[in-house]
C-alpha positions as CSV (number, residue, x, y, z in Angstrom):
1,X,10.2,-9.0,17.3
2,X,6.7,-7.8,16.1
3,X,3.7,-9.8,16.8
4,X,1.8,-11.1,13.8
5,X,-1.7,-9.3,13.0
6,X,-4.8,-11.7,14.7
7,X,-7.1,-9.4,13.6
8,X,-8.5,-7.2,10.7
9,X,-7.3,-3.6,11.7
10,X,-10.5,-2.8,9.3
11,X,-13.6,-4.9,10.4
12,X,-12.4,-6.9,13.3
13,X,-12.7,-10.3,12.0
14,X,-9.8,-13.1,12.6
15,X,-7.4,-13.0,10.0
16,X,-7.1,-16.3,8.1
17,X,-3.9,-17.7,5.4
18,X,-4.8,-17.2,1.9
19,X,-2.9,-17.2,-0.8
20,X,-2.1,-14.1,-2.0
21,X,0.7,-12.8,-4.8
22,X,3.3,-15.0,-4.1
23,X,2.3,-16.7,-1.1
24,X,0.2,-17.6,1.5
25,X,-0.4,-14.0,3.6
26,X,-2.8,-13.1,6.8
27,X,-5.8,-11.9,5.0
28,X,-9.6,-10.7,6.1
29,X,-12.3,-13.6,5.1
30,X,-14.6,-10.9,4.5
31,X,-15.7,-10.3,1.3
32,X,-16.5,-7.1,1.4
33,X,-13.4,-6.2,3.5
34,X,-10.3,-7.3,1.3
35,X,-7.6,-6.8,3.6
36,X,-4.3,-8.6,3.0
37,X,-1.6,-8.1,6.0
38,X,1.5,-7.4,2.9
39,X,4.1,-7.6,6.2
40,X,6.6,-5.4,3.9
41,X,7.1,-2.1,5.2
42,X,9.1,0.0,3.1
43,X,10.1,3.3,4.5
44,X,10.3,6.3,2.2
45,X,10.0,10.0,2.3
46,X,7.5,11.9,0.0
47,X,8.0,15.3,-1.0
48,X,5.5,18.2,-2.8
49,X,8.3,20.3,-4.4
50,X,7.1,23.5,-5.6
51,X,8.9,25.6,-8.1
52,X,8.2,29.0,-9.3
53,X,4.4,29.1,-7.5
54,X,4.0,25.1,-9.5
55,X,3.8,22.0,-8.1
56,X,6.2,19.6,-9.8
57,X,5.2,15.8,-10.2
58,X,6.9,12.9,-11.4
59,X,5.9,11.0,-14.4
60,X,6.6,7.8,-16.4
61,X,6.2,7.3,-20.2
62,X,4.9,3.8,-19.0
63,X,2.1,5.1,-17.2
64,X,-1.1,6.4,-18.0
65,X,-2.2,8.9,-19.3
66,X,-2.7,11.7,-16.5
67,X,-1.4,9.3,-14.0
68,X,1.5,11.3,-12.2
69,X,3.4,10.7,-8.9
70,X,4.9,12.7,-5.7
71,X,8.7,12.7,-5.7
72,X,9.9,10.2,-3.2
73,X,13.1,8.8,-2.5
């Protein structure tokens, strides 16, 4: 079992609830800081693939434009 975050891992102040996306979440009360503790680890692998001396990239029609993506899985 992990222990919770007490403290920002980015400016050292105590961590406070705040509601944040969906629910209240550890976040940093510093303004300027805006760290939110997520808790929602999602392990993935990333891959450059080259092909033919070219870097291929993902892309979705959805996105925009110039916006493209490593292919991960």
């Amino acid at each position: 079992m992990t222990q919770p975050f007490r403290f920002c891992p980015q400016c050292a102040m105590p961590l406070e609830l705040s509601f944040q996306g969906d629910r209240d979440r550890l976040a940093c009360p510093a303004p300027r800081c805006g760290f939110v503790h997520w808790d929602n680890p999602t392990p993935v692998v990333a891959a450059i693939v080259e092909h033919e001396g070219q870097i291929i990239l993902a892309r979705n029609a959805a996105w925009p434009s110039a916006f493209y993506a490593l292919i991960t899985g």
